[in-house]
C-alpha positions in Angstrom: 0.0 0.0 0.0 1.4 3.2 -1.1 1.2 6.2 1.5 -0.4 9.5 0.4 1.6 12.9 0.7 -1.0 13.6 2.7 -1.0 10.8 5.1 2.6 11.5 5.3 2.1 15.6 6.4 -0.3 15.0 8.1 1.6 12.3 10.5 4.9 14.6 10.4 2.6 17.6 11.7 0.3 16.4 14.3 2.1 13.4 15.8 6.4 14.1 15.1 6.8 17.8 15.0 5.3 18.8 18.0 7.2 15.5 19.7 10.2 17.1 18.4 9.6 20.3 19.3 8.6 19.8 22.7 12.3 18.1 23.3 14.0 21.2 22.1 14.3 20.3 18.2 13.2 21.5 14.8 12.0 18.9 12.5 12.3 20.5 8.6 10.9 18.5 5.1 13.8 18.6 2.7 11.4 16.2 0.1 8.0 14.2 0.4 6.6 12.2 -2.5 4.3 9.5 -2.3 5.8 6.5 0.4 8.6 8.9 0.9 9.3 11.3 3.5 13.3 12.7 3.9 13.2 15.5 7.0 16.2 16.9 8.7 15.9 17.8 12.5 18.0 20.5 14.2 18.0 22.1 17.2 18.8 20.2 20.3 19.2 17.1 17.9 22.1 18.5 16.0 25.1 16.7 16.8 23.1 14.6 19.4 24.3 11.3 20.2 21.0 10.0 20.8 19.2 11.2 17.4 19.3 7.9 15.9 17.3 6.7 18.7 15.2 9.4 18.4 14.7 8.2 14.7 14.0 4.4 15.5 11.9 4.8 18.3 9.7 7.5 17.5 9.9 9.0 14.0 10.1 5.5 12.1 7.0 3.9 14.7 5.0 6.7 14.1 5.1 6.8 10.7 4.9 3.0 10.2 1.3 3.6 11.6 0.0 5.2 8.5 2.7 4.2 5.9 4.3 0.0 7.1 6.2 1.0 3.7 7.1 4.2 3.1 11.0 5.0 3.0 12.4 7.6 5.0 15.3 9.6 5.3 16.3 11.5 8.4 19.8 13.7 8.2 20.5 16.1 11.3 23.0 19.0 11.8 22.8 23.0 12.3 23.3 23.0 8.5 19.8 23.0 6.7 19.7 21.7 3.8 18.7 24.2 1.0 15.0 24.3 0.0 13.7 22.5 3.4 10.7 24.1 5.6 10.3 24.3 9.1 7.1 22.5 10.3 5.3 24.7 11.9 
């Protein structure tokens, strides 16, 4: 089954952002396409040792509830990569 960009936003905004957010971070879209979500987090998670398990044990689980197969891509750093927005 092939997650919508929708399904995908919509996930990112209401469940991961504000997660993020309220441990200090800043979660930012760099590309979304259909079962494909690449977001880069800054913030407190720039440089942070425990990013990865940030990654596998919220991000990935909470997206694997609306999209078992969609890819993702996480990167993290003070350096945004160009074209990425904020969630808000």
């Amino acid at each position: 089954m092939t997650a919508s960009i929708d399904q995908l936003l919509k996930v990112l905004k209401d469940v991961i952002a504000p997660l993020i957010r309220a441990d200090g971070g800043e979660v930012y879209i760099v590309a979304v396409e259909p079962n494909h979500l690449s977001l880069h987090l800054a913030g407190r998670y720039a440089g942070c040792p425990g990013t990865p398990l940030v990654v596998r044990g919220v991000i990935e689980p909470a997206l694997r509830c609306v999209a078992p197969t969609a890819r993702l891509d996480v990167s993290s750093g003070i350096s945004v990569p160009a074209g990425a927005s904020l969630v808000a």
